[in-house]
C-alpha positions in Angstrom: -62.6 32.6 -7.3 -60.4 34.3 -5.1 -62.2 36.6 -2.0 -61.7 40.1 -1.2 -60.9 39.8 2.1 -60.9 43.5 2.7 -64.3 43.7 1.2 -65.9 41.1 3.2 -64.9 42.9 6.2 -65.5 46.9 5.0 -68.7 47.8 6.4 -68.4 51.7 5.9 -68.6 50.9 2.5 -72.1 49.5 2.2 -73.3 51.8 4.7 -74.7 55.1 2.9 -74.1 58.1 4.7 -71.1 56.6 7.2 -68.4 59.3 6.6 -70.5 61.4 8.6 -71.4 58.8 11.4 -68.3 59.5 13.9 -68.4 62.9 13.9 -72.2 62.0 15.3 -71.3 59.2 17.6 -69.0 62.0 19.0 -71.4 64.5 19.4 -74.1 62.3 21.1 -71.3 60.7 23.6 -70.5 64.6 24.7 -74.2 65.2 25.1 -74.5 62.4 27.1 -71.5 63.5 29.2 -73.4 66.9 29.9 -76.4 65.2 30.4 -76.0 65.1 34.1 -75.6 61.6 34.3 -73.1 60.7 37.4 -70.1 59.5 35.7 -66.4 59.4 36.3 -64.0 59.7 33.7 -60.4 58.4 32.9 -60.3 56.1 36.1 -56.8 54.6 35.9 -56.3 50.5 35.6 -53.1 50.1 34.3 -49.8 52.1 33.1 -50.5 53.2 29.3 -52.1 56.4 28.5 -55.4 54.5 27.1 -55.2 51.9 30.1 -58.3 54.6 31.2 -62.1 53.4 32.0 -65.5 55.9 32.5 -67.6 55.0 35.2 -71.9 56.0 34.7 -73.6 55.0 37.7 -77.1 54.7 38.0 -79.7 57.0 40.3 -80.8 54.6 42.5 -80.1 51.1 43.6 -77.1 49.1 41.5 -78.2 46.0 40.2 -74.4 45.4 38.6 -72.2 46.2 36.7 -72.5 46.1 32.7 -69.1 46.4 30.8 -69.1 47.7 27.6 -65.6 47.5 25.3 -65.8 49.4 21.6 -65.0 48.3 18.2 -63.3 49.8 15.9 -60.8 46.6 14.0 -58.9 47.2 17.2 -57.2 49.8 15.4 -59.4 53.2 15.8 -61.8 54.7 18.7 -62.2 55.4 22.1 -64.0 55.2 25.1 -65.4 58.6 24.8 -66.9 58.4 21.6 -69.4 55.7 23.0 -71.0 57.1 26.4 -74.7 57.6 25.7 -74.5 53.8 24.9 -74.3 53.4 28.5 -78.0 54.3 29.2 -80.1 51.6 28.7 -78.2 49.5 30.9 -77.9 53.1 33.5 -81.8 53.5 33.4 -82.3 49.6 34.5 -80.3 50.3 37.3 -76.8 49.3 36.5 -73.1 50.7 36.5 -72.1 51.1 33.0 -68.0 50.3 32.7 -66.4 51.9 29.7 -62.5 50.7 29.2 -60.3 52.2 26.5 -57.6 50.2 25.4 -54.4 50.5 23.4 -54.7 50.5 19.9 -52.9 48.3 17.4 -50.2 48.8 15.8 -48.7 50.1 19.1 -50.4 47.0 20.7 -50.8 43.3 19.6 -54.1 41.7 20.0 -52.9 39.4 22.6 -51.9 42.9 24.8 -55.7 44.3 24.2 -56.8 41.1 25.5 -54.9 41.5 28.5 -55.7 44.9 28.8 -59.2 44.5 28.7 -58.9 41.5 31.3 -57.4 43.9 33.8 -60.2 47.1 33.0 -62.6 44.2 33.8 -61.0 43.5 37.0 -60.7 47.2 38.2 -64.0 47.9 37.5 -65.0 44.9 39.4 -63.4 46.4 42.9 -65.8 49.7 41.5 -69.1 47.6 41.4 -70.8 44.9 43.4 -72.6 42.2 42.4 -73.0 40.5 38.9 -71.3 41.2 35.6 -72.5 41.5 32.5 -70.1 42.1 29.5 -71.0 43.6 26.0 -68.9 44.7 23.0 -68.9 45.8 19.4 -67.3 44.7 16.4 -63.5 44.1 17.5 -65.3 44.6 21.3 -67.3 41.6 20.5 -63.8 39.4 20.0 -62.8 41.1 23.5 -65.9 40.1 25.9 -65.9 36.6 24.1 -62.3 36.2 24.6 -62.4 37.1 28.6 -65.2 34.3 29.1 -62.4 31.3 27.4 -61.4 28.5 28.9 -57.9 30.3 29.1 -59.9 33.7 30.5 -57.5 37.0 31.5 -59.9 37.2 34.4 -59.2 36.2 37.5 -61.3 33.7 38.8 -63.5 35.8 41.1 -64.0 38.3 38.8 -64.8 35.3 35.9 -67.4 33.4 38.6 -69.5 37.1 38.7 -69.8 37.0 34.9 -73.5 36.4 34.4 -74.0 36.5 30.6 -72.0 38.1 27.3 -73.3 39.6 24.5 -71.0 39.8 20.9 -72.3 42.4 19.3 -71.4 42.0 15.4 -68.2 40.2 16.7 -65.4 39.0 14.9 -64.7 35.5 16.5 -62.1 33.9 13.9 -59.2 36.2 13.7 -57.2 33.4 10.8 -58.8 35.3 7.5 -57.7 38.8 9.0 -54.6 38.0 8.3 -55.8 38.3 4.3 -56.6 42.0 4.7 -54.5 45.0 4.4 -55.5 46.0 8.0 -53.0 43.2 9.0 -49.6 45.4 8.2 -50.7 47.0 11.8 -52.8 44.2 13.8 -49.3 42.1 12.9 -51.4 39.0 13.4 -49.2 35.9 12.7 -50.5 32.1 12.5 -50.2 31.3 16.0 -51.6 34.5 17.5 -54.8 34.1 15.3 -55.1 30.9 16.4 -55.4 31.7 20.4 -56.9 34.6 20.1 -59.5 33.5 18.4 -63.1 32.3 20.4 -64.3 30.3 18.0 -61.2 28.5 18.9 -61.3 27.6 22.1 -63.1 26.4 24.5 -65.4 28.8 27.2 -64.9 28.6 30.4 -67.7 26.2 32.5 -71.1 28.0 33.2 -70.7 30.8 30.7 -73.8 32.1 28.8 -72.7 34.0 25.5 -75.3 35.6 22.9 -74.3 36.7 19.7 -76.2 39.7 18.6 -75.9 40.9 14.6 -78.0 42.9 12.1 -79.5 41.0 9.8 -78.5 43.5 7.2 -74.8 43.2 8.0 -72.4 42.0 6.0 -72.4 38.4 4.9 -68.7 37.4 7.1 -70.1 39.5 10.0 -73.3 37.5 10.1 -71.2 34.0 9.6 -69.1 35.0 12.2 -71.9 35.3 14.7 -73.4 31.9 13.4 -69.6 30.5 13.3 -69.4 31.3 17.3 -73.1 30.7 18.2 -72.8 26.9 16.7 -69.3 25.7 17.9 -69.8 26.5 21.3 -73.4 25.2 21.2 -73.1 22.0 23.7 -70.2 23.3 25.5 -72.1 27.1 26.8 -75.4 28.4 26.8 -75.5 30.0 23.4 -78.0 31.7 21.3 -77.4 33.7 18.3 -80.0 37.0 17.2 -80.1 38.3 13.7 -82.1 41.7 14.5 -84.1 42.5 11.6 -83.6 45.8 9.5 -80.1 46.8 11.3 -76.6 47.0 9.7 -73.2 47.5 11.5 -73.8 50.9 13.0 -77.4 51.1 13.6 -77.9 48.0 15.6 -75.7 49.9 18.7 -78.8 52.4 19.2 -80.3 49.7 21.0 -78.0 50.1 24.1 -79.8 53.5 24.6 -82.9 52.2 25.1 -83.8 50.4 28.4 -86.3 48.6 26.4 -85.0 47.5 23.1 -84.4 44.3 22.6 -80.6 43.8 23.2 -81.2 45.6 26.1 -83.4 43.3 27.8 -81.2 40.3 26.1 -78.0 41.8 28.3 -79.7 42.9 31.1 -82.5 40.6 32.1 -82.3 38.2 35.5 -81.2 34.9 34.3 -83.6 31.9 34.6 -82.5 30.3 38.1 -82.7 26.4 37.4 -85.4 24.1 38.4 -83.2 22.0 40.9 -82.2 25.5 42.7 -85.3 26.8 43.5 -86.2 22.6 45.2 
């Protein structure tokens, strides 16, 4: 039997309630904007009128910098719509990074990807010290797809990049080309194919997690098994299916400084045995 393809990836659908939910995630970023937190807003890193990042700083010391790159099929949000997710990684003492993008159709894929490499790099000159990369949905395809063998970044900025964590990512871009969403991604055979993590190889040293609600849709959850297995042996992988969260719900967990995707992204990494000889 023939598969919807648009089905398998509607989420909205099989989430009661979620007509209502952007107007909230809107409302809550503003809040957060008024909140007093020390943010700067539409930092320039490139040409386009999207090619904007935010900027939340913490209150003390900066441990790093945390990058954070939205969902949305590639084709809808922005930036703004998302800034209160920056506060459990602002309240453990990092710089929050928050890059919009181009959308598709007016941008392929493989320009987002290249977009996103260069937000990365801006922010980098912003922030000292370690990188730690996060995205949602279509953001989850971007942060996997700057820690690839064939990375956007350039080499500095890749070696700061500590650990990345897909958040209900879409790694295999090939069966998107089945959905009505494709008559504006424009994704052809070849583009699929190298855009696509699951794909391609990661770069060497890279630690990728991939993070998904357990109540999710079935392709969203392969997906994040799909990527957590094939670059098993080649990264430092693990894969989390967080119990009792769907699509939408599982990004409150970047507000709290101690949920559990917070203290997967943000915890010190493990320094090996033969360092610390």
């Amino acid at each position: 039997m023939m598969r919807d393809w648009d089905d398998e990836f509607a989420n909205s659908a099989y989430i009661p309630g979620s007509e209502k939910l952007p107007s909230l995630w809107a409302a809550q970023a503003a809040a957060y904007r008024r909140s007093g937190v020390r943010i700067e807003t539409d930092i320039p890193y490139g040409p386009e009128p999207r090619q904007k990042l935010d900027l939340i700083r913490p209150d003390g010391p900066c441990r790093g910098l945390l990058v954070f790159v939205h969902g949305g099929f590639w084709l809808e949000c922005g930036k703004s719509d998302w800034t209160d997710l920056a506060e459990g990684a602002r309240a453990n003492g990092w710089a929050v990074a928050l890059p919009g993008y181009t959308l598709a159709p007016e941008a392929r894929i493989s320009a987002i990807t290249r977009q996103i490499g260069a937000a990365i790099g801006k922010a980098a000159t912003l922030v000292d010290g370690p990188i730690r990369l996060a995205g949602h949905s279509a953001g989850g395809h971007l942060v996997t797809r700057m820690i690839c063998h064939d990375s956007p970044l350039a080499p500095e900025v890749l070696a700061r990049v500590e650990k990345t964590v897909s958040i209900s990512g879409v790694h295999d871009l090939r069966l998107l080309r089945r959905t009505k969403m494709n008559d504006a991604l424009r994704l052809d055979e070849a583009e699929a194919a190298v855009e696509s993590p699951a794909l391609r190889l990661p770069a060497p040293g890279m630690r990728l997690t991939c993070w998904v609600g357990a109540g999710e849709r079935p392709e969203f959850l392969r997906q994040s098994r799909l990527m957590a297995m094939i670059w098993d042996g080649f990264a430092q992988t693990a894969l989390v299916e967080e119990p009792g969260q769907d699509h939408y719900s599982i990004l409150k967990g970047l507000t709290r400084p101690d949920s559990p995707l917070a203290t997967e992204l943000l915890a010190p990494i493990p320094t090996p045995a033969r360092d610390r000889a």
